[in-house]
LUMDRENMI-366750 format. One record per residue (C-alpha): residue in one letter; x, y, z. Coordinates in steps of 0.2 Angstrom, whole numbers, plus 5000, padded with zeros to 4 digits. Each point is the difference from the previous one (the first is absolute). Layout:
<pts>
AXYZ;...
</pts>
This chain:
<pts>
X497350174992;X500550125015;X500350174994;X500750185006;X500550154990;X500249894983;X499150144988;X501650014990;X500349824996;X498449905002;X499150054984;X501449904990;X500049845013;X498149974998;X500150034983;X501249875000;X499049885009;X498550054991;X500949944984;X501049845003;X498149925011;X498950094982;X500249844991;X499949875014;X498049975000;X500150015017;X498950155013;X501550125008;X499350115015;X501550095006;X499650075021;X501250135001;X500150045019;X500450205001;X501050045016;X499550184998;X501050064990;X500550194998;X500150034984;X498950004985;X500049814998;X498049975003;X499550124985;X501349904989;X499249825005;X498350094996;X500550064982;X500649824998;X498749895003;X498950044984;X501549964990;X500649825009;X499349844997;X500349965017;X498750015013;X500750135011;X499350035016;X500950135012;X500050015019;X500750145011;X500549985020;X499450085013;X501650075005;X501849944994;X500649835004;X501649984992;X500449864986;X499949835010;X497950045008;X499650094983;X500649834990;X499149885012;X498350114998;X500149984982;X500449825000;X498349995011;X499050084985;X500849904989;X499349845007;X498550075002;X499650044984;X499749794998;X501649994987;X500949834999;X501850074998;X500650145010;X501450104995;X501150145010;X501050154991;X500550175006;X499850144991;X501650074995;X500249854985;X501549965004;X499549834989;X499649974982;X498149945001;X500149914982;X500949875014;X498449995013;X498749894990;X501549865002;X499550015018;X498449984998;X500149874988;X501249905015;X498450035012;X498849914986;X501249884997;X500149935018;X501250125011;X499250055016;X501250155001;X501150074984;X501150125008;X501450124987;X501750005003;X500850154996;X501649984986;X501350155003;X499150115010;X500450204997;X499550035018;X501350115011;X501549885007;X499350015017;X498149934996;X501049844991;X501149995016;X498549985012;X498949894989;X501849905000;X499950005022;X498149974998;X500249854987;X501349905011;X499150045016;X498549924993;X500749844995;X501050005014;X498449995011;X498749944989;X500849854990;X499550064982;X500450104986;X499850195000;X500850054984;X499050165000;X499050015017;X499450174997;X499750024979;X498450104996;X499649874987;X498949875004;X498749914997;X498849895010;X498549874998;X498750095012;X499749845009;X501749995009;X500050195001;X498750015011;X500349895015;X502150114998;X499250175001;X499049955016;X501649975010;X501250154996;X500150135012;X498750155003;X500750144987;X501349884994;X501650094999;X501049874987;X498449904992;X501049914987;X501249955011;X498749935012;X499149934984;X501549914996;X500549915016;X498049945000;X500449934982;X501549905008;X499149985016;X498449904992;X501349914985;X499050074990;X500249954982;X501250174993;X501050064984;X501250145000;X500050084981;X501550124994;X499150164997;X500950164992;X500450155011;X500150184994;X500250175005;X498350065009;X499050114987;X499550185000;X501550145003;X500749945018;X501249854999;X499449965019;X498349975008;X499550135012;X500749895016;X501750034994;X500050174991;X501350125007;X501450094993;X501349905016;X500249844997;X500549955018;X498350095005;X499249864988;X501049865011;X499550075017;X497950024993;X500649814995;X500849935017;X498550075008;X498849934993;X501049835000;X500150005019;X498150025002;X499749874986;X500849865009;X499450065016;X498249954992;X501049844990;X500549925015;X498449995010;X499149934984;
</pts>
């Protein structure tokens, strides 16, 4: 889990995923990858870690690397912590976690990759329209199904994980995108789940990437970011 200026909301997601995985049986270390965040964050994860089951271990960048190299370093932990199944969330939990053991349970059951596909997303009209461009383009070019090429819910067995994160990009700026082409690339044995989408928690309605007051201002942070994206995308 990548995170950045999430103290207002991300007590209540790992709460959440502390509680639907409680009953399971199963060890849950959670890597949360701290992209230096600027507000009060760290001291919330440390007051939560006595009261989770979860094993939660916490890692801070050197300096601030943005979502896409702040994700990939977590998944790198994640694997190294010797688990069989790796799973990927943000932070904001924009998803309902009673939902995420059916991923796992995918992974034990066979699935090399379960990847959640996102049912009425309440993202802003212009993030649907580019994940709309970005779907199409991938078939297009890559002959398989993207239903949700980017969704921050997924789960992997480690042994495929492995051999993927070794070929994305240094500082990946778009990992799940690039996890996904592998996925298609290698025909690797995949299931896309229906998972739930909500609101982000805490008190603001939009991550810290797209809070500002002008929504057009929200497009051009959006258009940019796109343009170096694929840039990276289409040398991969």
């Amino acid at each position: 889990m990548p995170i950045f200026n999430e103290s207002d909301g991300i007590a209540e997601t790992l709460a959440s995923i502390d509680e639907a995985f409680r009953q399971g049986g199963a060890t849950v270390t959670l890597c949360i990858q701290n992209d230096v965040s600027t507000d009060n964050t760290l001291q919330v994860l440390t007051k939560l870690t006595t009261s989770l089951q979860l094993n939660v271990e916490v890692e801070t960048n050197q300096r601030n690397l943005g979502h896409g190299p702040t994700t990939f370093t977590a998944y790198q932990r994640a694997f190294n912590t010797g688990s069989s199944i790796v799973m990927q969330l943000d932070s904001d939990g924009q998803f309902v976690a009673t939902e995420l053991p059916k991923l796992c349970s995918a992974i034990a059951n066979g699935r090399e990759v379960v990847i959640g596909v996102r049912n009425s997303r309440v993202d802003p009209w212009f993030r649907k329209f580019v994940t709309f461009l970005l779907r199409n383009f991938l078939r297009a070019r890559y002959f398989g199904r993207f239903p949700d090429p980017n969704s921050p819910v997924r789960a992997y067995s480690a042994s495929v994980l492995s051999p993927m994160l070794s070929e994305l990009p240094k500082e990946p700026l778009i990992p799940n995108i690039y996890l996904s082409i592998l996925a298609v690339r290698k025909k690797l044995n995949v299931e896309f789940v229906p998972v739930s989408h909500r609101q982000r928690r805490g008190g603001q309605t939009t991550g810290t990437m797209w809070q500002s007051s002008n929504q057009w201002q929200k497009i051009k942070r959006l258009l940019k970011f796109c343009r170096k994206s694929f840039r990276q995308l289409l040398s991969f």
